[in-house]
C-alpha positions in Angstrom: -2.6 16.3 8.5 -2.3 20.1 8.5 -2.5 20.2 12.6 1.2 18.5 12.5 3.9 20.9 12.0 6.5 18.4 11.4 6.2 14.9 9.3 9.0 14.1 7.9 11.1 11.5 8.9 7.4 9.7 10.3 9.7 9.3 13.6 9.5 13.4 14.0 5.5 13.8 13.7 4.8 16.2 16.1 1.3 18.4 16.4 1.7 22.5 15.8 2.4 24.0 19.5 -0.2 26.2 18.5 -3.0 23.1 19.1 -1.5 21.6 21.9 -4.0 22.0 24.1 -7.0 21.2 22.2 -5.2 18.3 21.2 -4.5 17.0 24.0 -8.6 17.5 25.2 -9.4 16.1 22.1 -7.0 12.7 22.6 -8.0 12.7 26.6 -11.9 12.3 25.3 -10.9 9.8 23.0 -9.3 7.8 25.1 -12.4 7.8 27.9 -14.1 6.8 25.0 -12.6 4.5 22.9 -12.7 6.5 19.6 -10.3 7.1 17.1 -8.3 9.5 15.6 -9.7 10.2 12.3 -6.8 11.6 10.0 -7.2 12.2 5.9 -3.8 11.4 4.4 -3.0 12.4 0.8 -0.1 11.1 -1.2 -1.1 12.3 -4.1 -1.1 16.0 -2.7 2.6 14.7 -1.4 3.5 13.8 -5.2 2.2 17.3 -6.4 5.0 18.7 -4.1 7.9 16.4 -5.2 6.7 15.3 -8.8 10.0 13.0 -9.6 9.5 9.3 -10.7 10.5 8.3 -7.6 7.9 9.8 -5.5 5.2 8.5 -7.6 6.4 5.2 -7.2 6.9 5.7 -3.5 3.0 7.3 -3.4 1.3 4.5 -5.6 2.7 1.5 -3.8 4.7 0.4 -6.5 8.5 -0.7 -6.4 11.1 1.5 -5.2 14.3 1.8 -3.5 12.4 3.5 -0.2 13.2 6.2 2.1 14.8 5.6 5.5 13.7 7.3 8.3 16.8 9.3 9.8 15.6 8.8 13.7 15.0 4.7 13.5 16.5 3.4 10.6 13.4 2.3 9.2 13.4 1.8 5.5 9.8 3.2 4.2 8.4 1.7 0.7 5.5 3.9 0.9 4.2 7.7 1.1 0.9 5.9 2.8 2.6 4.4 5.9 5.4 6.8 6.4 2.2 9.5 6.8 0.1 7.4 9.2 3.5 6.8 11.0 4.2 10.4 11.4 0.5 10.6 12.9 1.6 7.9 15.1 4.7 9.2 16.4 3.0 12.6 17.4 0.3 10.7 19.3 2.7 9.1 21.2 4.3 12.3 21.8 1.2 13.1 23.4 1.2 10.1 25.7 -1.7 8.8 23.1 -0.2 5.3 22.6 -4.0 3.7 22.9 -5.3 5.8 20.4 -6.3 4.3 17.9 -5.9 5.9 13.9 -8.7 5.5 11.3 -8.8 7.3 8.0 -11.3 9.2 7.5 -10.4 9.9 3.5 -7.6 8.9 1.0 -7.9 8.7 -2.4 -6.5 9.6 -6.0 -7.9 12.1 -8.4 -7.9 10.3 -12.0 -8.7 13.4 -14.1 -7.1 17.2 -13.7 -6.2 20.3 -15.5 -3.6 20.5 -18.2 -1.5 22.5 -15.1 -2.0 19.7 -12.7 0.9 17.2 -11.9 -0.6 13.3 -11.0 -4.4 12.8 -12.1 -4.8 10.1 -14.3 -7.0 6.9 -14.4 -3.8 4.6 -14.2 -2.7 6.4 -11.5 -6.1 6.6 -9.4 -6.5 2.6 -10.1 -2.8 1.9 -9.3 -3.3 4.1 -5.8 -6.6 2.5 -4.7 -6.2 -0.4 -6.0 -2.0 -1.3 -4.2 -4.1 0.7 -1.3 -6.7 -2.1 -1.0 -4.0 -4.8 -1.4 -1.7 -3.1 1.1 -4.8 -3.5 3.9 -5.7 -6.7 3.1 -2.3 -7.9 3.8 -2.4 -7.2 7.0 1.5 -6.1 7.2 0.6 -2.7 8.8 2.9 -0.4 9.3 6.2 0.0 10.4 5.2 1.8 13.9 1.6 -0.2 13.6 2.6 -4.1 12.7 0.3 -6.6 12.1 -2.8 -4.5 11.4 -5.2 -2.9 9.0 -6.1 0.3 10.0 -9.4 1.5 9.2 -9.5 3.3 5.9 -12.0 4.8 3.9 -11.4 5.8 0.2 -12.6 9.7 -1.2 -14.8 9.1 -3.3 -17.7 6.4 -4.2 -18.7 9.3 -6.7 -17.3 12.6 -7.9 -18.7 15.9 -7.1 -19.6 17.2 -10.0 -20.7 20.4 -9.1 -17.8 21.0 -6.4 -15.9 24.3 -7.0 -12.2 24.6 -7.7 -9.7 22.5 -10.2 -10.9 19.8 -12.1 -9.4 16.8 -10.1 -11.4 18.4 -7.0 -14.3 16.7 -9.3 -12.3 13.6 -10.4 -11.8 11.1 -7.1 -15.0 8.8 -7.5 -15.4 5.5 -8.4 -18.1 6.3 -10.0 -19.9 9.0 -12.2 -23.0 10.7 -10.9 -24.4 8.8 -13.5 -23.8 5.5 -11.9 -20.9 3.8 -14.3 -18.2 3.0 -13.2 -14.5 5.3 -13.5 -12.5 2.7 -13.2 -12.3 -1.1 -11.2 -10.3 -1.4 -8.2 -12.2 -4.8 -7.3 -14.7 -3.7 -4.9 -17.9 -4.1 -6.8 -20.0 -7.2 -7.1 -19.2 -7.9 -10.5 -15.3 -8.2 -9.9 -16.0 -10.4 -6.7 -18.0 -13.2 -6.5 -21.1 -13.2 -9.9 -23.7 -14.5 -7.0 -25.0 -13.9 -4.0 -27.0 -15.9 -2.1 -30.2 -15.1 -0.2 -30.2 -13.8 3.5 -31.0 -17.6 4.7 -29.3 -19.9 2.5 -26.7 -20.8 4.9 -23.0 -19.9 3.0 -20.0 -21.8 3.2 -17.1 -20.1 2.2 -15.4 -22.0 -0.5 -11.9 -23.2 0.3 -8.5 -22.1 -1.5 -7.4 -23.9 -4.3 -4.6 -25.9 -3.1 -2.7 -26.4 -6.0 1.3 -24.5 -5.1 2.3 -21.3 -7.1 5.2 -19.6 -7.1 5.7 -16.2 -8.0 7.9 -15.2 -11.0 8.7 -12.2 -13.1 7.1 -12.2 -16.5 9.2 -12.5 -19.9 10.5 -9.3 -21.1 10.9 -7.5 -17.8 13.6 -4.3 -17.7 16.8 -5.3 -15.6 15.5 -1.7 -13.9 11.9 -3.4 -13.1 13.7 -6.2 -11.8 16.5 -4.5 -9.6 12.9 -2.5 -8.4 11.2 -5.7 -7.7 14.2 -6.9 -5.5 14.7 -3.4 -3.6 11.2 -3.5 -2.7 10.6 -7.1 -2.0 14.2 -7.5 0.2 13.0 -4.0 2.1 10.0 -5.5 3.4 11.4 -7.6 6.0 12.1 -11.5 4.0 15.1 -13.6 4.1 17.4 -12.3 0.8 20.6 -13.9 3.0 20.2 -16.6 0.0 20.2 -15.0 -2.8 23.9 -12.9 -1.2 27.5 -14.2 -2.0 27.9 -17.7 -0.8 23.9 -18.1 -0.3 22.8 -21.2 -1.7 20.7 -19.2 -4.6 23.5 -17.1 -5.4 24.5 -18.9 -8.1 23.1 -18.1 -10.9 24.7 -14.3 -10.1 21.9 -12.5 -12.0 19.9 -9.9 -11.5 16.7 -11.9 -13.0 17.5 -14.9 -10.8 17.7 -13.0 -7.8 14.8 -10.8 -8.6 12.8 -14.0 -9.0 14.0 -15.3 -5.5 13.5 -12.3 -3.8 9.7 -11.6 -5.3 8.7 -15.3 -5.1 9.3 -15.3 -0.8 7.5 -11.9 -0.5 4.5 -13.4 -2.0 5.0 -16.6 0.3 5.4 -14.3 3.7 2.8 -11.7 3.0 -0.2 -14.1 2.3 0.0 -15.9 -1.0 -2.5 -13.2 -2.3 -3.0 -13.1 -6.1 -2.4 -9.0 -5.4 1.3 -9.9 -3.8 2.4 -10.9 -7.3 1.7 -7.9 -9.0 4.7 -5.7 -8.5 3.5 -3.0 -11.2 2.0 -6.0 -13.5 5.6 -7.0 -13.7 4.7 -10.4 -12.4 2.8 -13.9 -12.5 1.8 -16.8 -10.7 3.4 -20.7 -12.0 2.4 -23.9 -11.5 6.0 -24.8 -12.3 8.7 -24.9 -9.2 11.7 -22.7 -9.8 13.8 -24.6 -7.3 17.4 -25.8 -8.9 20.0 -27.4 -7.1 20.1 -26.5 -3.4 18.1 -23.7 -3.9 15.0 -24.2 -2.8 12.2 -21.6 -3.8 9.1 -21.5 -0.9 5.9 -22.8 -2.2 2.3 -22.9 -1.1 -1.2 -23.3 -2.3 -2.7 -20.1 -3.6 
């Protein structure tokens, strides 16, 4: 990320002037060759610059009220996509538009020093963890739609004998001695107890059909909420409804809309158990929400 000497809005990336020659051999090798452009992106290097509440949010994927991009007038809801963006844009400055973007490292440090702002296990687990979720969904981002760009996490194990603070020892997975830091649902244990031999022919078992909806849990903050519906409502779904004179107006409050709002995201972005999380602020019901003429969307799980 270094080699860009501006990011920020994502629609301004631009490589340093200084590299503009190698990087243009570099890209012109790449694209002979079908490689891509490996970048590490940090947000939690971003969050050490702008520690507010906010920016963690906006690094961890977790509700927010996003950052608009002053160029395009695209609302961000993440530090992750607004940096691969910024990559994108100055690729395309470079008439790169083919290459492709893979990262090469991205991760979260889950223990630092007492003078280090971010490291903490809930932190590192929210980060991967949202991260994961965030790929498997296939939304992409805003300048890459419809994708999941190849992404490798930093670390399967710390370095415990690398130099330097304490979190530069703290990314893994895993301790050198094999257990485990902390579960972001990659292992064997949290996916499926048993694997069947190389030629035992596998069927993959179906769905369960039964239709969920997705609700905010009891006890929620009216702030959690008004989160829930900024971030659900900036990623692209239908809140027209849930607006004055929309046929889920009525009730006119904020936990009615909220549940609307978080309910179709979950419906549009792949009835995933992970896209009714929203910072464990949510759950999946059996029971439809629909009242009246206000029909909630509802699909098998």
């Amino acid at each position: 990320m270094a080699v860009l000497s501006q990011s920020d809005p994502p629609s301004s990336g631009r490589f340093n002037p200084l590299f503009q020659d190698a990087m243009k051999a570099l890209l012109d090798f790449q694209k002979e060759n079908g490689s891509p452009f490996a970048i590490n992106p940090y947000p939690f290097f971003a969050y050490q610059s702008d520690p507010r509440a906010e920016t963690l949010a906006f690094c961890l994927f977790q509700p927010n009220s996003g950052r608009v991009d002053s160029g395009t007038g695209i609302k961000y809801m993440n530090m992750f996509d607004a940096q691969l963006d910024a990559v994108r844009s100055a690729l395309n400055a470079l008439d790169s538009k083919d290459v492709e973007i893979m990262v090469a490292e991205t991760g979260w440090a889950y223990r630092g020093d007492s003078n280090e702002i971010g490291p903490s296990v809930e932190n590192a687990r929210a980060y991967n963890g949202n991260l994961i979720a965030h790929l498997r969904s296939m939304v992409g981002t805003p300048l890459m739609p419809g994708k999941s760009v190849d992404t490798y996490i930093f670390a399967i194990y710390d370095e415990d004998l690398k130099p330097g603070p304490t979190s530069e020892r703290s990314f893994g997975l895993y301790r050198p001695d094999l257990s485990m830091t902390y579960d972001v649902g990659l292992s064997k244990s949290s996916q499926t107890p048993s694997t069947p031999t190389p030629t035992t022919p596998v069927t993959p078992s179906p769905k369960p059909t039964a239709p969920a909806w997705c609700v905010p849990k009891a006890g929620v903050s009216d702030a959690q909420l008004q989160s829930n519906l900024d971030y659900a409502c900036g990623h692209g779904i239908d809140c027209g409804p849930i607006q004055p004179g929309g046929a889920c107006f009525e009730p006119n409050t904020l936990q009615s809309h909220a549940a609307y709002a978080m309910n179709l995201y979950y419906q549009s972005v792949g009835k995933n158990p992970w896209n009714c999380d929203f910072s464990q602020t949510a759950t999946l019901t059996s029971t439809n929400p629909s009242y009246n003429s206000c029909m909630y969307s509802g699909g098998s799980t």
